[in-house]
C-alpha positions, 0 to 999 in steps of 0.5 A: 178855918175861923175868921179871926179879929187878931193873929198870933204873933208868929204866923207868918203874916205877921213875922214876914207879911206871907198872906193874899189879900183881896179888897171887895167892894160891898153894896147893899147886894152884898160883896160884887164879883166873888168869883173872880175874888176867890178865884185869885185868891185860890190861885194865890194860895196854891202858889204858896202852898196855904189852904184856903176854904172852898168857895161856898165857905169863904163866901159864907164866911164874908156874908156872915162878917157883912151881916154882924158889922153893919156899915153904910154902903158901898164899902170896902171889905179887906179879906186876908188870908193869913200864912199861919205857922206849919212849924207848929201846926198853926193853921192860916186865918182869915181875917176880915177889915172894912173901911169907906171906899176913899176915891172922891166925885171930884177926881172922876170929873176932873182926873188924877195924876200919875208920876212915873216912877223911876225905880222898875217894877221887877217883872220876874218875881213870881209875885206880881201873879198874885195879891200878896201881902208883901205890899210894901214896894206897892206902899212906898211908890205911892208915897213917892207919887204924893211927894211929887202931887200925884195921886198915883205911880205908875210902873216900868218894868226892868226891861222900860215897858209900862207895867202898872199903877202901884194900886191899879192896872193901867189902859190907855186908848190912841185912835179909838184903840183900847190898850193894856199891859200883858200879864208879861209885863209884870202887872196884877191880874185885876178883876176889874182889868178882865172886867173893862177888857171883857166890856170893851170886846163886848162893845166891839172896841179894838182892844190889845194887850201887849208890851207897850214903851213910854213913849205909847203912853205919853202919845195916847189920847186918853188913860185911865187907871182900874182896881176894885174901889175906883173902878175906871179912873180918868187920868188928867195928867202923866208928870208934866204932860196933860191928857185933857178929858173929853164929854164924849170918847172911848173912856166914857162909852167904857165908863158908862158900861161900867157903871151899868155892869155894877149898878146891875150887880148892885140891885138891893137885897132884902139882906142888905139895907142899911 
């Protein structure tokens, strides 16, 4: 398999958007996490049946692109791993997409918006499990978010618990409690999800994942939104109800571990400078 600048107009991806695709975050150590990219990308493509090069492979291959397209870190680097055409043989490809990372200073000190959505997130359908292409559900939340000012949605799903952001695994935290959507409620495995959970316990925070209605949410102290890009992100304001952000809370102390856990995954390599 080949990395690809193009694709043939009847792979899949691009006839019905059947693909996986990961957003890595790129510093001057290279791309951070990998294993738990490829692992879900892995587990992705066995879900719908494509190949996917084994780890070491598709590692080189994202070395390679860093290397031929220098870029001013950090970034984001978009892998896809496209459907192909088994009817003629057409093998999926990987292809590969940068671009800067788009989240601001000023939205990490004053928080964002959230608008809660008022169509479900379906969590039966077996793609909430993965990172698929078929993205346009995600899309079209998050343009209605905007209309309404907000910078994301949030989801319930079809039995009203929360579920997620449109591009982002959502937390909240009550009493010194850190709290997040099961799997079952039709959420994304984020990497940055385990990682924050994996943190939390680590700094012997009380952490539960469960099945959790609104009213849970709009009672809480704090929320905040993940995903790769933004990392952990404040939430001043759910529609019409504020959340004002504290110096010192749950969220900072996780904030801070966070940004500890990159900043040491993020050491330069002689490899990667600009």
């Amino acid at each position: 398999m080949l990395p690809a600048d193009t694709l043939f107009s009847h792979d899949r991806l691009a006839l019905f958007g059947f693909g996986l695709f990961e957003t890595l975050l790129i510093t001057p150590a290279g791309p951070l996490f990998v294993d738990l990219h490829w692992q879900r990308m892995n587990k992705g493509a066995k879900f719908l049946g494509l190949h996917l090069p084994d780890k070491d492979d598709w590692v080189k291959q994202i070395y390679k692109f860093i290397e031929e397209t220098p870029h001013t870190f950090p970034y984001a680097l978009r892998v896809t791993l496209s459907g192909g055409a088994p009817l003629v043989n057409l093998p999926s490809t990987l292809l590969f997409h940068k671009r800067s990372v788009p989240y601001t200073p000023a939205q990490y000190a004053l928080g964002i918006r959230l608008h809660l959505l008022p169509a479900p997130r379906n969590e039966q359908s077996p793609l909430v499990s993965i990172k698929s292409t078929n993205y346009l559900e995600n899309i079209l939340a998050r343009e209605a978010a905007k209309l309404q000012g907000a910078e994301e949605g949030v989801w319930l799903n079809t039995k009203g618990y929360i579920a997620e952001g449109t591009m982002s695994n959502l937390f909240f935290i009550k009493d010194g409690t850190l709290f997040t959507p099961s799997l079952s409620s039709g959420c994304l495995p984020g990497t940055r999800r385990q990682l924050i959970l994996g943190l939390a316990r680590s700094l012997q925070i009380p952490t539960y994942e469960g099945l959790y209605p609104l009213s849970d949410l709009l009672l809480s102290d704090e929320i905040f939104m993940t995903n790769t890009l933004m990392g952990i992100m404040p939430v001043r304001q759910a529609d019409d109800i504020p959340f004002p952000l504290a110096k010192k809370s749950v969220m900072r102390v996780l904030e801070s571990a966070y940004k500890d856990l990159i900043e040491n995954a993020s050491r330069p390599s002689k490899n990667f400078q600009d």
